[in-house]
N, C-alpha and C positions, 0 to 999 in steps of 0.2 A: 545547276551546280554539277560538275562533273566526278563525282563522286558515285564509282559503281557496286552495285550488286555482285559480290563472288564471293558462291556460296561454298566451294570448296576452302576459303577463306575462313568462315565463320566458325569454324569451332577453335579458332587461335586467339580470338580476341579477349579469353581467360588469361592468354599468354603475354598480351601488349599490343595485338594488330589491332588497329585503330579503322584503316580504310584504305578505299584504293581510291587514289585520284589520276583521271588521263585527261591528257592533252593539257600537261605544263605542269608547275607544283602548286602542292598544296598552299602553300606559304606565299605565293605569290601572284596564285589567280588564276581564272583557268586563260586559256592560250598562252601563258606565261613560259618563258623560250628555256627547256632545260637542255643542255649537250648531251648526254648520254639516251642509252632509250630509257633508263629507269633511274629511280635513286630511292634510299629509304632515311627516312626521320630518325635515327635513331638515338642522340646525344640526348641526354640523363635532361638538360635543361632547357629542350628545344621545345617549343609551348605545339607543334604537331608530331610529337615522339608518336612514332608505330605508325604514321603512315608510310606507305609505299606511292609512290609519283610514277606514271609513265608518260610515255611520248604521246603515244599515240593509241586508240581500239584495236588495232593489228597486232600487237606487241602484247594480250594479252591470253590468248590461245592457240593450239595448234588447230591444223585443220581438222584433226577428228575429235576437235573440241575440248581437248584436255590443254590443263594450265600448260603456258611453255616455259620452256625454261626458268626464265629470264625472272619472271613471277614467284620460283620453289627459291632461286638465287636470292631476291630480296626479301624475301619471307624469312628466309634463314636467316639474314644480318636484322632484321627486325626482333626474332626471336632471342642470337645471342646476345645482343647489344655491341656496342660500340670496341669492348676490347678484345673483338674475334675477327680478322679483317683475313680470311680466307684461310683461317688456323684449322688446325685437326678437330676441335669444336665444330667451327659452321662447318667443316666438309663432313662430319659425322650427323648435322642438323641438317645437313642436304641429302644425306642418305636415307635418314630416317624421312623426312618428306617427300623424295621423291623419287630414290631407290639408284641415284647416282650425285656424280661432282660435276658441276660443269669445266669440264675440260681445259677450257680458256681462263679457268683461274687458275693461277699457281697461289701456293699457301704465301704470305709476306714475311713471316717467321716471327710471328707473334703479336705482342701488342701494340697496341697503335695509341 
């Protein structure tokens, strides 16, 4: 089962982080073909709320081992839930995680 171990992870699962799954979604299996390199569970009624899904084992640290990006990104849509799709909330929840905004997101102007 490709469900991994990240232990920088673990003290959010008070907060809704459920798990990390790679190579494909949760929902669907592993190898299972997702477009993006990530996505998160988040909808109130999706029966794997709080996971996070990635592409691939590359896509989840930098080389000197720290989470990348992409990981602090869906943590933070985990964290706010579904009515924060790049609002001054998550960019305030990526600050606080991770001591910036990833740049390639513009805010959407609200709710979603």
């Amino acid at each position: 089962m490709p469900v991994v171990e990240y232990a920088e992870l673990e003290q959010y699962r008070c907060r809704g982080f459920k798990g990390l799954w790679v190579k494909g979604c949760v929902s669907r299996g592993e190898g299972s073909n997702i477009r993006r390199s990530a996505h998160t569970h988040f909808q109130p009624d999706d029966e794997w709320k709080g996971f996070i899904c990635v592409k691939g084992y590359r896509r989840l640290r930098q080389k000197n081992g720290k989470p990348t990006l992409l990981i602090w990104h869906e943590l933070a849509h985990v964290l706010c839930g579904p009515r924060h799709w790049h609002d001054k909330i998550w960019q305030d929840t990526m600050r606080t995680l991770c001591g910036r905004v990833d740049s390639k997101r513009k805010p959407t102007g609200g709710l979603i």
